[in-house]
C-alpha positions in Angstrom: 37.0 -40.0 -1.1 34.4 -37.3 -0.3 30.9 -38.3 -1.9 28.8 -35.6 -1.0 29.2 -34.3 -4.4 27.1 -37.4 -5.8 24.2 -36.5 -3.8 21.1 -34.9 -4.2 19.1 -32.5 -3.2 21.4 -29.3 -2.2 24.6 -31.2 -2.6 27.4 -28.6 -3.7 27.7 -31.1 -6.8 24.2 -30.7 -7.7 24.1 -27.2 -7.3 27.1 -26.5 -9.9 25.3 -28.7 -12.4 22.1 -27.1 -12.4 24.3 -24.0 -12.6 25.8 -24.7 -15.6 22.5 -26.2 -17.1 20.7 -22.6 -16.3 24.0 -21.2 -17.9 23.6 -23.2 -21.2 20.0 -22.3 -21.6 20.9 -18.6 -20.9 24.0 -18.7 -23.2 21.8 -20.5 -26.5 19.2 -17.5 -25.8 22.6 -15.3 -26.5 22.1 -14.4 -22.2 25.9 -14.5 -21.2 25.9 -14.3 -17.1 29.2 -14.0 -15.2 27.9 -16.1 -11.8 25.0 -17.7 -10.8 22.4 -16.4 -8.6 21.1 -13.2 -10.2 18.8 -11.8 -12.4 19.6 -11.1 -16.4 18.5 -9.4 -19.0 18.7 -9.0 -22.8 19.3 -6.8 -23.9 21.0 -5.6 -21.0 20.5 -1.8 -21.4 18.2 0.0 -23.5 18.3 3.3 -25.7 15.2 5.7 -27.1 17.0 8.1 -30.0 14.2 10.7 -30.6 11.1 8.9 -29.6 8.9 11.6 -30.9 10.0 10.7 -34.3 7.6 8.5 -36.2 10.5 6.1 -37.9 11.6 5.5 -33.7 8.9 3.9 -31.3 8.3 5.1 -27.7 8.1 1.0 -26.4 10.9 -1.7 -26.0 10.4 -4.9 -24.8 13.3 -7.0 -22.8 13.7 -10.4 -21.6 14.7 -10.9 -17.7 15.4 -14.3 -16.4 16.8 -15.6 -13.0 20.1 -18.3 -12.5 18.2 -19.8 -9.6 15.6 -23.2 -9.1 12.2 -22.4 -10.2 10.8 -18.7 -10.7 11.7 -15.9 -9.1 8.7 -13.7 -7.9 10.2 -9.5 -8.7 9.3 -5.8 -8.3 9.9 -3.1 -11.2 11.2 0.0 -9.9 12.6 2.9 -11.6 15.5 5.0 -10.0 15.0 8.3 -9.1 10.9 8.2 -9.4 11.3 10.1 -12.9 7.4 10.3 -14.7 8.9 10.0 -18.4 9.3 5.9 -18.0 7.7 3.0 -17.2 8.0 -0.7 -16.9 5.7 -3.5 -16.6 5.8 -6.8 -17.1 3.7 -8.8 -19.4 2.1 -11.7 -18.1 2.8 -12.0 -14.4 5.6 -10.8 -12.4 8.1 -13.8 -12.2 11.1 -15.0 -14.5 11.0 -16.0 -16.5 9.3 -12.4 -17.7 8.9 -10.2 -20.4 9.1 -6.5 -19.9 7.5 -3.7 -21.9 9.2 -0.3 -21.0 7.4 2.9 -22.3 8.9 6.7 -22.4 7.0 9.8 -22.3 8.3 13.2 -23.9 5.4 15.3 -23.9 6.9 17.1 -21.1 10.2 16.7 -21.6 12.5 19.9 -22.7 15.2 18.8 -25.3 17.9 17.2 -24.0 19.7 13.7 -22.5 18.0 11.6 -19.8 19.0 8.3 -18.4 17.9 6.5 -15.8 17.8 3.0 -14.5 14.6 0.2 -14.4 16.0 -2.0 -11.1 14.6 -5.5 -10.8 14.1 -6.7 -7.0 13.7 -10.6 -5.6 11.0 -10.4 -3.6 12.5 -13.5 -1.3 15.7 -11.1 -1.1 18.3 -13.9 -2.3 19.0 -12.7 -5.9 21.1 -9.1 -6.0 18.8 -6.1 -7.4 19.9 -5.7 -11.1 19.8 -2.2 -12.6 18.7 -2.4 -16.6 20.3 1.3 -18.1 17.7 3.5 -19.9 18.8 6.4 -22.3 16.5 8.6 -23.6 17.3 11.6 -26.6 14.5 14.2 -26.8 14.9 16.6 -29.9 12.3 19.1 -30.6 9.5 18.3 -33.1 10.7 19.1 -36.4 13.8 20.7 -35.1 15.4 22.4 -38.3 19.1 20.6 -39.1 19.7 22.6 -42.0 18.3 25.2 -45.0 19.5 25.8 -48.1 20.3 28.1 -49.6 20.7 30.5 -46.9 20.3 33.8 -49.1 18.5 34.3 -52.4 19.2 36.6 -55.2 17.7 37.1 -58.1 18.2 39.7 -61.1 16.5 40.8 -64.3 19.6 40.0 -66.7 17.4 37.5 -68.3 13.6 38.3 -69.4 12.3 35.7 -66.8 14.5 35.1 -63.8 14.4 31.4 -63.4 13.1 30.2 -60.4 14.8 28.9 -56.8 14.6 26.1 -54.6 14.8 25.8 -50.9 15.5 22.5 -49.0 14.9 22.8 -45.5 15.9 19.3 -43.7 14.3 18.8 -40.2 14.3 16.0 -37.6 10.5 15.0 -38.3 7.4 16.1 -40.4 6.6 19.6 -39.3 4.1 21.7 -41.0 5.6 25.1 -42.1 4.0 27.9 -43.4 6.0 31.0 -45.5 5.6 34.9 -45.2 7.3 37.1 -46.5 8.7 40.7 -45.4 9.1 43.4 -47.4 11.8 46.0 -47.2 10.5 49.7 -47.4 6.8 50.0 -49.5 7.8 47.8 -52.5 5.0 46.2 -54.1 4.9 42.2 -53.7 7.2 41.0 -56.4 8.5 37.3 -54.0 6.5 34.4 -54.6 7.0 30.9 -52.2 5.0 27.7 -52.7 5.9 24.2 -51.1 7.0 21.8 -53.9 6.9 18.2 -51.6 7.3 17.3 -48.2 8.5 14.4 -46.8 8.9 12.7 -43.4 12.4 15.1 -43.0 12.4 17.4 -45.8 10.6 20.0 -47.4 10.9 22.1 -50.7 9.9 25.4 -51.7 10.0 26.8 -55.1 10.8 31.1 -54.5 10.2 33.0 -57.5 10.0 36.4 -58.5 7.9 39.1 -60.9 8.8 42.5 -61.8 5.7 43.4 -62.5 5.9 47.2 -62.8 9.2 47.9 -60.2 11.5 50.2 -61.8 15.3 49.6 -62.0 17.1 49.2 -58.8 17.7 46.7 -56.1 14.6 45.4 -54.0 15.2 43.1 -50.3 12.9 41.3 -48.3 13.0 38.7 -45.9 11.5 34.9 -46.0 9.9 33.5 -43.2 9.7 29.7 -42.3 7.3 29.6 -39.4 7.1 26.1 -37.5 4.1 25.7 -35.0 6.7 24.8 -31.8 10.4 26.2 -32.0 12.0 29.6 -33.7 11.5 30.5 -37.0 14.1 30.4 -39.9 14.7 34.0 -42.2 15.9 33.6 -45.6 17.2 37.3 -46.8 16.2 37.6 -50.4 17.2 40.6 -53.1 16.0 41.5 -56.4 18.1 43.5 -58.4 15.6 45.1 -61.6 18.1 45.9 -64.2 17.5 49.0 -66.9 17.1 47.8 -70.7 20.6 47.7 -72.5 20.5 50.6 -75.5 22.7 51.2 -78.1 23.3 54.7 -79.8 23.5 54.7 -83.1 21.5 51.5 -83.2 22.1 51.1 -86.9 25.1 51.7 -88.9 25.5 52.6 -92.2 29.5 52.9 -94.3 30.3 53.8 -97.6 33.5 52.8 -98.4 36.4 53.0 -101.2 39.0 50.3 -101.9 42.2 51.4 -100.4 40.2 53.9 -98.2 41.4 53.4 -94.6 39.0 51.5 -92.8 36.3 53.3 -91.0 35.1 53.3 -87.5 32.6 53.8 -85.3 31.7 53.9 -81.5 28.7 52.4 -79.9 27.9 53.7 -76.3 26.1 52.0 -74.4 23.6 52.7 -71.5 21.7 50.0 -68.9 25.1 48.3 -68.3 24.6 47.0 -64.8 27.4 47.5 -62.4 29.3 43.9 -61.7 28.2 42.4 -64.8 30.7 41.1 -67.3 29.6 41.8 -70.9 30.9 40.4 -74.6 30.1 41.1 -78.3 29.1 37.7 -80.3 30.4 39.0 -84.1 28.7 37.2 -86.8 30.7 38.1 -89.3 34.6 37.8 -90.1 34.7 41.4 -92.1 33.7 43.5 -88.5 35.5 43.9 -85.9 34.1 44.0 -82.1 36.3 45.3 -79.3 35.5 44.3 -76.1 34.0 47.2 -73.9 35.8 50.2 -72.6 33.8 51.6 -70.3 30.2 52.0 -71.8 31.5 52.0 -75.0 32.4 49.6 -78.1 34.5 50.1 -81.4 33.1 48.6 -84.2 35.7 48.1 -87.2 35.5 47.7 -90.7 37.8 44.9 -92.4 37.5 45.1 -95.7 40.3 42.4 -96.5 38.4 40.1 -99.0 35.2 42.3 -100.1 34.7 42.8 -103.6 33.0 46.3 -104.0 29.5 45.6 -103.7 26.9 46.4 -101.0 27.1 44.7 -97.9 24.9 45.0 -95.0 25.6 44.8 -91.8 24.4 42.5 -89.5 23.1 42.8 -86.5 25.5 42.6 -83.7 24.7 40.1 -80.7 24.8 41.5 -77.2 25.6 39.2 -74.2 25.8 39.4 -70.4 26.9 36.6 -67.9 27.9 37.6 -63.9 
């Protein structure tokens, strides 16, 4: 029976053992190893998503250890001599170690790096191991998305109710708004910043007629970032003409068994692509709905004793 494998001190036996001792150290750590005799690491790769984020640091820190007696003395080299990583370890440079590795994107143009931090025995009996480093640069405050991407607004109502703008970007930016004015209109577009947050920033756009006449006004709203392009929001203002009725009173005499009178109502100020109704108070009137710029208003005199009646005023709407 061979019984070198109960002996000491280099015995194949021993070896094996000590092996699979390093093994179960490595393996409660959650280190899996394939062999003996190398270096590991954990985590065994590492990633940078947009370091110049503030939510995403710049510095990771790794574990490396060695399947082999005692500690194994290293050198840090990163492939490729690339200036936007680093990699040093912590206290002393032998496993078992702790490694701090650093990017740098200052330089960087946006894109994908990766590279690869390779750990070398200096006694040349452990293979070099090569730890994987990604890196994802995305501009400061790139823009992701605005909305909305156009703006219009329109005098149908007294006071045209104010806008908001969400522009999302990929870290706190500081923006500032201009705006651009079609032709020689007078300033009638209003922006101010609502909130801003790490990734988002709101603007409330409003407008005032102020003393435009009728007709349809453009200009353009300018996001300005201090690093990257600049976003244009087109906005339009269409100033509508006041909505007139001629006659604007009426006044019937009427007779029992008369036929029942009528009258037309034309109307001027209606704006083009705007959908208008009659809101009739009263069950003895008759509205028809618009023909062109004009209404019918008809008397029903089904149920009216003869006395005087006055008529209400009629209730003009407007919706687009």
């Amino acid at each position: 029976m061979d019984r070198s494998s109960r002996k000491g001190n280099g015995g194949p036996g021993m070896s094996s053992v000590f092996c699979s001792k390093i093994l179960a150290v490595l393996l409660g750590l959650g280190i899996v190893t394939p062999a003996c005799a190398q270096f590991v690491a954990s985590p065994s790769s590492l990633s940078f998503p947009n370091p110049s984020s503030p939510s995403n640091p710049n510095v990771a820190s790794l574990f490396l250890g060695s399947v082999n007696p005692g500690s194994t003395p290293f050198t840090i080299g990163v492939q490729g001599s690339v200036n936007w990583l680093s990699a040093s370890a912590v206290a002393g440079n032998a496993t078992p170690a702790i490694l701090s590795v650093r990017v740098e994107t200052t330089q960087l143009a946006q894109g994908t790096y990766s590279v690869g931090i390779e750990i070398t025995d200096v006694s040349g009996i452990l293979p070099n191991l090569v730890i994987p480093v990604s890196l994802s640069v995305t501009a400061a405050g790139q823009i992701l998305s605005f909305a909305p991407t156009t703006m219009n607004f329109n005098t149908l109502r007294s006071s045209p109710t104010a806008q908001t703008l969400t522009v999302t970007t990929t870290a706190a930016v500081s923006m500032s708004a201009s705006i651009r004015y079609a032709g020689n209109s007078q300033a009638w577009l209003l922006a101010a910043r609502l909130q801003t947050s790490e990734t988002q920033t709101v603007y409330q756009v409003s407008v005032s007629q102020g003393s435009l006449n009728p007709g349809t006004y453009s200009a353009v709203l300018t996001l300005t970032r201090p690093v990257g392009s600049a976003i244009d929001i087109p906005v339009t203002f269409t100033v509508l003409s006041p909505v007139l009725a001629t006659p604007g009173a009426i006044f019937w005499d009427y007779t029992v068994d008369d036929p029942a009178p009528m009258q037309v109502i034309s109307m001027t100020g209606l704006a083009p692509g705007v959908t208008y109704s009659v809101q009739n108070p009263v069950s003895w009137l008759n509205a028809s709905e618009p023909s062109g710029l004009q209404y019918s208003l008809r008397l029903d005199p089904t149920g009216l004793g003869a006395c005087p009646r006055i008529c209400p005023d009629l209730a003009f709407s407007a919706g687009i």
